[in-house]
C-alpha positions as CSV (number, residue, x, y, z in Angstrom):
1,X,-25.8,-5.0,-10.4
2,X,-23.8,-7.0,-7.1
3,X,-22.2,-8.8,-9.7
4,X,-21.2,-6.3,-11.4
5,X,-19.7,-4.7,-7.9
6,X,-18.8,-7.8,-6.6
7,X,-16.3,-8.5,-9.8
8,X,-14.6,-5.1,-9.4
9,X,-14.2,-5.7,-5.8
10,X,-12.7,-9.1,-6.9
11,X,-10.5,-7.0,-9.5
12,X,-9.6,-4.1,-7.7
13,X,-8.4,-6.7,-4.9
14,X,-6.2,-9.1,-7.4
15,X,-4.4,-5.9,-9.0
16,X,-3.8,-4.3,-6.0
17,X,-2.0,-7.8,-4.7
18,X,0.6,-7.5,-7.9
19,X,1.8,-4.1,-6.4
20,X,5.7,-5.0,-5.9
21,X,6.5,-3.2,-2.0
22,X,8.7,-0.2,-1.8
23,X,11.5,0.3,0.6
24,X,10.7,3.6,2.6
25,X,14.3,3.2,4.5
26,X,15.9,6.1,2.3
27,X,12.8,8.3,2.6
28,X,12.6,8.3,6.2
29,X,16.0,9.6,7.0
30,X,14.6,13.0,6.1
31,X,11.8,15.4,8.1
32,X,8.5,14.7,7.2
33,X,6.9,16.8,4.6
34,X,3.6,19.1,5.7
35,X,1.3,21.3,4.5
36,X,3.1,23.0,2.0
37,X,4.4,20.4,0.3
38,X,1.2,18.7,0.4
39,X,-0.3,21.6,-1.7
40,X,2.9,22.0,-4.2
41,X,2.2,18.0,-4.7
42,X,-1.2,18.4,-5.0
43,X,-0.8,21.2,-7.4
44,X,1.2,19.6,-9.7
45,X,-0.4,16.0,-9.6
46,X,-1.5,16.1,-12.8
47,X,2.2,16.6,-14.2
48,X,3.4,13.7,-12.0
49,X,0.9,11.7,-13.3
50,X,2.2,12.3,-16.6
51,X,6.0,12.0,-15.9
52,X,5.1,8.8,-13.7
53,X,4.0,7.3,-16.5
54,X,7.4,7.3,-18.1
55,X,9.9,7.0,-15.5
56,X,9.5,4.9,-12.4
57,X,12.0,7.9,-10.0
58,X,8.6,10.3,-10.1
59,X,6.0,9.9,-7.8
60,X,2.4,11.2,-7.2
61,X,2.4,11.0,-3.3
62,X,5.0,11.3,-0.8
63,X,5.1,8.5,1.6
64,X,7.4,10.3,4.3
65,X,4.8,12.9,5.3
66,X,2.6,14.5,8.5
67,X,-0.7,12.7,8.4
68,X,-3.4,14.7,8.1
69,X,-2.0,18.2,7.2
70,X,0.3,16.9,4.3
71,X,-3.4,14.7,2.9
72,X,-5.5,18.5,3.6
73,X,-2.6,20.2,1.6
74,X,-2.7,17.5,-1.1
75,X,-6.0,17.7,-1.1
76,X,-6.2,21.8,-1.7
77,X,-3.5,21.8,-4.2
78,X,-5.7,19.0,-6.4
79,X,-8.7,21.1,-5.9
80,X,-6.7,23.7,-7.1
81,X,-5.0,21.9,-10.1
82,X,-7.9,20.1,-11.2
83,X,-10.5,23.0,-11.0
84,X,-13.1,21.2,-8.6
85,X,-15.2,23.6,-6.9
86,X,-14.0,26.1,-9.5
87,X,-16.9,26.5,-12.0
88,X,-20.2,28.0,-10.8
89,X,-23.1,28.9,-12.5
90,X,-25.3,31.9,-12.1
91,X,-28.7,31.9,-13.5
C-alpha cells in the first residue's frame, strides 16, 4: 500500500514538472474576477472541460481572480453543475 502511494506521489510530481508556464502578463491588465464569476465558471466547468480538450484558448480556471471569494464561487457553481449535495434519500 505505501508503494502504491509512494509511486503516484512520484507520478503526480514528474507530470506536473512537464506543465509548460503560462504568461499571466495579458490577464492581469484587467480587474480581478469575484464571486460571480467564480460561480458562472464553476457552473459551466463541465463544458470547459470539454471545449479545453480541443482548443488550447478555453480554460477551466481563471488565474486573474479575488482569492477566496472567486475559489467559494467556483466552488458553489461546481456543486451546482455537478449535482454534489443534490441527491438525498428519504427512508
Amino acid at each position: 500500500m505505501a508503494v502504491r502511494v509512494l509511486l503516484i506521489c512520484l507520478a503526480a510530481v514528474l507530470l506536473t514538472g512537464c506543465a509548460e508556464p503560462v504568461d499571466l502578463s495579458e490577464n492581469v491588465t484587467r480587474k480581478p474576477d469575484g464571486f460571480f464569476h467564480g460561480l458562472l465558471h464553476g457552473f459551466i466547468l463541465l463544458f470547459s472541460f470539454i471545449g479545453s480538450l480541443f482548443s488550447d484558448n478555453i480554460a477551466i480556471y481563471n488565474a486573474n481572480n479575488t482569492g477566496g471569494f472567486y475559489d467559494f464561487g467556483f466552488l458553489v457553481g461546481a456543486s451546482m453543475s455537478i449535482g454534489a449535495g443534490a441527491s438525498s434519500r428519504s427512508g
